[in-house]
N, C-alpha and C positions, 0 to 999 in steps of 0.2 A: 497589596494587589487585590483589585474584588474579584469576588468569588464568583464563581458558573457553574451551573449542573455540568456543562460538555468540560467544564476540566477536568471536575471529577471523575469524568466515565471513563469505562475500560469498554473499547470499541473489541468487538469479533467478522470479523469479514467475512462472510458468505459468498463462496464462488459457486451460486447454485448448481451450477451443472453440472458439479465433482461432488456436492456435496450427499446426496441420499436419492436416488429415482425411484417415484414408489408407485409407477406405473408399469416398470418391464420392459420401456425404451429404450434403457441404456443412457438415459440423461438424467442427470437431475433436475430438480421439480419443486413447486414449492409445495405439495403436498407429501415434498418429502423433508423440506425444510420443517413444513408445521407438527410433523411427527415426532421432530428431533430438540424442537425447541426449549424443551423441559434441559435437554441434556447443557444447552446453553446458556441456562438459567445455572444451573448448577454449578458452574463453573463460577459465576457471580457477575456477569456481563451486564452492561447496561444498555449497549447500544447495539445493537446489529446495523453492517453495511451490507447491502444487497444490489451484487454488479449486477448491470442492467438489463431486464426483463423485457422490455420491449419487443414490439413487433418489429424483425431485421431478417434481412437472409444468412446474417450469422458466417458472413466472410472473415469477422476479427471478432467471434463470439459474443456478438450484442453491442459491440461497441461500432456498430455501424445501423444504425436506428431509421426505418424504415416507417414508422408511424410511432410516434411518441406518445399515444390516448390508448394505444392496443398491446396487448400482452403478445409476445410470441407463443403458440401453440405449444412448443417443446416446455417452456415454462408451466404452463397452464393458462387459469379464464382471470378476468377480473375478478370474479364472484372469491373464487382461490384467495385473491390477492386480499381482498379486504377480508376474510377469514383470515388470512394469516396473521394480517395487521391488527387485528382485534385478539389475536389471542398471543400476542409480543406485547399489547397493553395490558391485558388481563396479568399476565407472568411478572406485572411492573418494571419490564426495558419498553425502548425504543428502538425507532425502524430509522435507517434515511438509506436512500435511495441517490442511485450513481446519476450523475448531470451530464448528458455529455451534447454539448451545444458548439463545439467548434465546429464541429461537422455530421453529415448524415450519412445515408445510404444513397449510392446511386438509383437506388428504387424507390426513396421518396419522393411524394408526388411532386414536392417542391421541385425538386431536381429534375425531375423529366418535365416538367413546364418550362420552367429555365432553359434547359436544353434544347426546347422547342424549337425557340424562333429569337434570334436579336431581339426581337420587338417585343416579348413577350413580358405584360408588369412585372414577374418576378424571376427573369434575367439577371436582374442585379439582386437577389436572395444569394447569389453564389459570385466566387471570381472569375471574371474570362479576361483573357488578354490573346494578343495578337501573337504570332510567334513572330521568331526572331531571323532571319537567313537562313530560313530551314529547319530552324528548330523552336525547342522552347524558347519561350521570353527570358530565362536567368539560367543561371546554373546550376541552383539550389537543388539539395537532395533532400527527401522527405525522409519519415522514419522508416518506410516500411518500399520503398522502391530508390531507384538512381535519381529520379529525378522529381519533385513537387507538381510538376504536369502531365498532362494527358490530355491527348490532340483528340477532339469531337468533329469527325467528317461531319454531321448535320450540319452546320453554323459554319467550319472552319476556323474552329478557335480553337484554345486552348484552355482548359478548366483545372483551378490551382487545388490541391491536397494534401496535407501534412503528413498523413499517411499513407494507406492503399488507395491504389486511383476507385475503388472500389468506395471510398469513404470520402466524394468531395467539399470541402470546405466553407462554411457558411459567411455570407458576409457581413459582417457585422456593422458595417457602415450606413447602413440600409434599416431607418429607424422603422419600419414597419415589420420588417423580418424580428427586428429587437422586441418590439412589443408581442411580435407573437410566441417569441420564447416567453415572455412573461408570463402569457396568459397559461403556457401550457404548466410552468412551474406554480400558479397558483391553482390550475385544477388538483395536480399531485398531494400540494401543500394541505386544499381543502379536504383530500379523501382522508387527512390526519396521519400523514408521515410528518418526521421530526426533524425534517431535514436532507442535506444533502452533501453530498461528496463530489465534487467536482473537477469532470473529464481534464486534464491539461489546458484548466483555466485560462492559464497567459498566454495562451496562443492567441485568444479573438481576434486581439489587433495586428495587423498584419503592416512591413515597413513598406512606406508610403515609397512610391514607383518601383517596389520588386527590383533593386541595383541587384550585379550579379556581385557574387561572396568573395571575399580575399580568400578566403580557407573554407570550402562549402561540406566539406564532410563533416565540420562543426555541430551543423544544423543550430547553433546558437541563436541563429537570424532568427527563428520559426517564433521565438517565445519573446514577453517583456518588451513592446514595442509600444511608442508613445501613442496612449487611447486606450489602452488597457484599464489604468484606474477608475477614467472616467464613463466606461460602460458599466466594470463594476461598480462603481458609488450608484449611477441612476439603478442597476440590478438592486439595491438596500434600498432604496429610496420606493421602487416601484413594487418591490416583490419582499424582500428578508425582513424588514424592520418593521412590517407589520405580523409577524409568528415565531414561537418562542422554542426557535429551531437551534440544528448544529451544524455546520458549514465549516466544511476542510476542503481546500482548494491543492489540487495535484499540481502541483508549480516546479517544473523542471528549468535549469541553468540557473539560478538566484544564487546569489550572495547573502549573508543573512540582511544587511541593510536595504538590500530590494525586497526581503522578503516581509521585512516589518511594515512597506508600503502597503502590501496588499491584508496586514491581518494585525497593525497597530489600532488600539483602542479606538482612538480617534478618527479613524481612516474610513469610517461604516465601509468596509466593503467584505470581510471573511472574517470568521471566528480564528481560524487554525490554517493550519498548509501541511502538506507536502513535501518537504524539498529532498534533493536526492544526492547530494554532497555524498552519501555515504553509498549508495546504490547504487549509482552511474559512475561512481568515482574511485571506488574502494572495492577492485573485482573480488579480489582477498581481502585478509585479517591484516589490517595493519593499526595496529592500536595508538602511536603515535599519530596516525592523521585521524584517527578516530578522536583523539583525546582534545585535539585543534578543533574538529568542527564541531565538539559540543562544547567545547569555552566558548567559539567564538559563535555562539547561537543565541549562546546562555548570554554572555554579554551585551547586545545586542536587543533582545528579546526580553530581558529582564523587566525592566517597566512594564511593558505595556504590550508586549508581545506572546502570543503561546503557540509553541511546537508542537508535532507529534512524533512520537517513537515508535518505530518497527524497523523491522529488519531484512522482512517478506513480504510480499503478496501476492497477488497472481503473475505479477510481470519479472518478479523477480526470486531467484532460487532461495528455494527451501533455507533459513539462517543457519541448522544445524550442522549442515553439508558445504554451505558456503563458508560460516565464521567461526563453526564449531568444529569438531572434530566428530563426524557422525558415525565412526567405528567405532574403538575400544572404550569412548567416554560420550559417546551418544546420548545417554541419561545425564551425566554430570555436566555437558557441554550446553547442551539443551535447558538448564535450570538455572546454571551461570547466567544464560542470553538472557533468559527468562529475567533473573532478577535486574540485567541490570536496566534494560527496556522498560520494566516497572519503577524503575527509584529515580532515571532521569529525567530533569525538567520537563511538561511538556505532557501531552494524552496517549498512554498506553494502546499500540492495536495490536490483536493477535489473528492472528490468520486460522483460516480451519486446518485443524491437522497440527500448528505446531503444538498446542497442547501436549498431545501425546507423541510428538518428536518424529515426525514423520522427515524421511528425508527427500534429497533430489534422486532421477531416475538417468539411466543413461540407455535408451532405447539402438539396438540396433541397425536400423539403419533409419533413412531420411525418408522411407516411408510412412514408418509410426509414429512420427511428428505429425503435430495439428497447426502447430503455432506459422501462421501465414508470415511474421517479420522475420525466424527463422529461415522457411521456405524460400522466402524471396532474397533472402543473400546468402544461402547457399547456392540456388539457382546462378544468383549473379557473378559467386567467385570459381563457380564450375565452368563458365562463361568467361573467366579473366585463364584458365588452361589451369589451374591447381586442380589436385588429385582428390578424387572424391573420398577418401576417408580421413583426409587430412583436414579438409575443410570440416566434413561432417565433427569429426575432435577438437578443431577447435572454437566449433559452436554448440557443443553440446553443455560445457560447465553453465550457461548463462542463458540458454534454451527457458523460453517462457511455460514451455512444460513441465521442468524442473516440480513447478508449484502446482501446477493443474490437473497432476494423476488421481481418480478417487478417493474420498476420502476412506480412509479403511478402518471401518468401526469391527471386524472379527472378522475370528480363521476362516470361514466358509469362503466358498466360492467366489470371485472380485470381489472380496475382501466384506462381504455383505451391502455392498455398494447399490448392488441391484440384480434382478432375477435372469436379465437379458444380457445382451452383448454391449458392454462399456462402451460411449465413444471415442473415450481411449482407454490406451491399457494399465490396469494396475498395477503399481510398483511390488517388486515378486516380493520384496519384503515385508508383505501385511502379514502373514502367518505369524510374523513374531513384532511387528507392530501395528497394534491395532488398542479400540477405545474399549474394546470388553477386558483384554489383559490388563490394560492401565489402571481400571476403574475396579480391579480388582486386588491390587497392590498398594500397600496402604503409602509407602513411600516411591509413588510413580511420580514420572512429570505431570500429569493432570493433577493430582495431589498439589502440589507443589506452587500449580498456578494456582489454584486454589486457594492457595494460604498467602500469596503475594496479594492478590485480587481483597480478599478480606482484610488484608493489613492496611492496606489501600486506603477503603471505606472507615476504616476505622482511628489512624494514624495521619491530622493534615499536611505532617512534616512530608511524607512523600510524593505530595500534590504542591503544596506551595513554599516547600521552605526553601532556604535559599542554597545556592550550589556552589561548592569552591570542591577543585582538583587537591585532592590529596597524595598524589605519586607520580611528582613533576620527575623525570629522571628514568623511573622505572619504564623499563623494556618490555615486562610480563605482566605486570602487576598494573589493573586499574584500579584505584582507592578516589572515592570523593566522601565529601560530609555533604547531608542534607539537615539544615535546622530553622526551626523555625520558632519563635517565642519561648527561648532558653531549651529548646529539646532538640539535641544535637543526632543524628542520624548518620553512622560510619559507614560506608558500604564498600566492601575489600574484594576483587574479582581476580581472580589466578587466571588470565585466557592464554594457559598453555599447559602440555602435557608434560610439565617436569615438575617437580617441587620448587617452592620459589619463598625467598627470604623478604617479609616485609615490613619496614622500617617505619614503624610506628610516628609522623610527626611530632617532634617538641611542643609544639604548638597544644596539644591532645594529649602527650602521653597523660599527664595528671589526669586526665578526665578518663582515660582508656584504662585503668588502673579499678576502678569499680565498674567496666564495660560490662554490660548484658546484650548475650545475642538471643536476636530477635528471631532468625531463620538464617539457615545456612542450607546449603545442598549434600552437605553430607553427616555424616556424624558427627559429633563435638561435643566438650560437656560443656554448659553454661558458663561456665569458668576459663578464663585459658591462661591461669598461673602455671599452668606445668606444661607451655608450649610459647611462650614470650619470655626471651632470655635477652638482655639487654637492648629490650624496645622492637628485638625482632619476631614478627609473627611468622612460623613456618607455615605456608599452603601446601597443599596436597596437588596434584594435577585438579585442573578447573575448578577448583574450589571457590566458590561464592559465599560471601558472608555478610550480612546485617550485623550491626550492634549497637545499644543504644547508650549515650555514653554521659 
């Protein structure tokens, strides 16, 4: 397989606004970001992703971009930005920076031109269509309302959005509009970021006459529609293939054989992806479909393909609290994830906060929420006559807040987050979790990623060797080998809270018999002849274990 610096990296995700305000705001900043970034080095990161700074009115936290060349104020200036960026090259990481071109802000100026007048050149920048007998033109639901439209008395039309009618839809079909995303990606490109992360990619292409859906609560329709590659390939062609960047495209509903379309070698269109098989698919821990969608990735992807692995990030709950067990084994559950998101095929990302094991929050009522896709279906099943704290429960485990509370670096006051009034509230549990405790415990979870992070760098078996499922059968127990040029790589995960018996394969035992572990999450001696009794290894609750064999 040839080699890439972006496989090698261990991405860190930055949700600036949670993450440090060092102005008193109550938001984070990237002068607070620039503060912190030694502490991000430390950890052994190579890349920083940094969700989107832009100039927006900040309806869906930046993801509705209001001038693409201007920083939002809450952020900070330009002048900030390229100090930041110069000193993430100094520290030797890299920056890349969130894409989000499916759609704008209703306050960009595109869009209020558009909106102008029928007749206006950039009309067709966006989608309008006629309604239908009163209503929309289809049935479709977007992600973030009942319905993909929203009726403009100006014109009398109706203007299409994948998300909030706050955010509509750009058209892609419209080669002038194309060209001028380019240009804006080569200004970003030239200020010397490394790349980019890309808004829900597979949306651009939208299906051709908007039929209404068999099953429209799917929203499957919205993504992967034919015309999709071929914006991508001209986007390599005109923009990526001349800079020696890193490009992960957010690609929801794929299959892995769709997904190799958009990030096979051959394909020039993305480095890596996104897919969320495990995310949108997997509300719990289920380890058996866990174990299916990374053979059938791995299979798939093998040639000529690469993944990424995470478990969180802003949109989705805390991993601890979702797949761990964030009470009695919150540290051990937390190291388990940890390792195994680091030894499976594919580019490690860690989100801010899970380091030091931060969990999800459960806010009392539906005031203290920010998160707008929540808001608007709760709104809407408060609207269908369900009782308000029933709906509030059963959208609070999946709540996009979950991820977006402060990050909480010590005991002080919002968790030392910042001097003012948080824009939202910090989870009450920073007293006892936070990065001055962790960083002071020699055996914490920051430790820990630490030493995965450097095994990393140091070990190519964990980047590129190759992957076979070691614990076809097991219930509890996930086991795979990672090996590559005669160095075989064991990796044994207990993901539950009982002890658990595991059955060393035939295949291995001889090799397992002079086994060295490499890193484990809990105690162990080097040796484990006095804990493998006829090929069985006993685990501890969530015991993670390396070994090299």
């Amino acid at each position: 397989m040839e080699r890439a610096w972006w496989k090698e990296a261990v991405v860190y995700q930055v949700y600036w606004r949670s993450f440090l305000d060092a102005n008193g705001d109550g938001i984070g900043d990237l002068q607070g970001l620039m503060l912190r970034l030694e502490y991000i080095q430390s950890l052994g990161i190579d890349v920083i992703w940094l969700n989107p700074i832009y100039e927006s009115p900040d309806k869906d936290n930046g993801y509705d971009i209001a001038d693409y060349y201007r920083i939002m104020a809450k952020a900070g200036t330009m002048e900030q930005f390229r100090q930041l960026l110069d000193k993430v090259h100094e520290l030797g990481m890299k920056l890349i920076m969130d894409l989000v071109v499916n759609h704008t802000s209703e306050q960009h100026v595109w869009f209020e031109e558009s909106r102008s007048s029928v007749d206006h050149p950039k009309r067709d920048w966006y989608i309008w269509r006629s309604g239908n007998q009163d209503g929309p033109p289809n049935n479709w639901r977007s992600y973030f309302e009942p319905s993909t439209w929203t009726y403009d008395e100006q014109t009398e039309m109706y203007y299409f959005h994948s998300f909030a009618k706050e955010q509509p839809d750009l058209n892609w079909k419209n080669p002038e509009l194309r060209q001028e995303i380019y240009r804006m990606m080569r200004f970003w490109l030239d200020q010397g970021i490394d790349g980019f992360r890309m808004d829900v990619i597979n949306l651009l292409a939208k299906q051709e006459g908007f039929p209404d859906a068999e099953h429209p609560e799917r929203i499957d329709y919205l993504g992967n529609n034919p015309g999709i590659h071929e914006y991508l390939q001209e986007m390599h062609r005109e923009v990526l293939q001349h800079y020696d960047i890193m490009t992960v495209g957010e690609i929801p509903f794929v299959t892995p054989k769709e997904g190799l379309l958009y990030v096979g070698s051959s394909r020039k269109e993305l480095h890596t992806l996104f897919h969320f098989q495990v995310a949108d698919d997997m509300p719990v821990w289920d380890l058996a479909r866990y174990k299916e969608i990374q053979q059938s990735w791995y299979e798939v992807f093998s040639e000529e393909g690469w993944n990424s692995q995470f478990l969180n990030n802003h949109d989705h709950t805390r991993q601890v609290t979702r797949y761990g067990n964030d009470a009695q084994y919150r540290v051990e559950s937390a190291k388990l994830l940890a390792t195994m998101i680091h030894t499976l095929p594919g580019t490690p990302y860690v989100f801010q906060g899970e380091e030091i094991g931060m969990t999800g929050v459960r806010y009392s009522s539906i005031e203290e929420y920010q998160d707008i896709a929540m808001k608007n279906k709760y709104k809407e099943e408060i609207g269908k006559g369900r009782a308000p704290d029933e709906v509030l429960r059963s959208l609070q485990p999946l709540s996009r807040d979950n991820s977006r509370t402060p990050m909480q670096w010590d005991g002080s006051k919002h968790a030392g987050f910042t001097k003012g009034q948080p824009w939202i509230q910090v989870n009450p549990n920073y007293e006892v979790i936070n990065v001055e405790r962790d960083l002071a415990a020699e055996d914490s979870i920051f430790a820990y990623y630490q030493q995965l992070i450097a095994l990393r760098k140091t070990h190519a078996v964990m980047v590129y060797g190759d992957y076979c499922d070691q614990s076809a059968g097991e219930k509890h127990v996930y086991a795979y080998s990672r090996s590559l040029d005669g160095v075989i790589w064991l990796v044994i995960l207990n993901h539950s809270d009982q002890e658990q018996l595991y059955r060393v394969p035939p295949s291995l035992s001889d090799r397992y018999a002079n086994a060295r572990l490499v890193i484990g999450n809990l105690e162990r001696s080097t040796s484990d002849s006095d804990v493998v009794t006829n090929g069985n290894l006993c685990l501890r609750p969530y015991e993670a274990l390396i070994y090299s064999l």
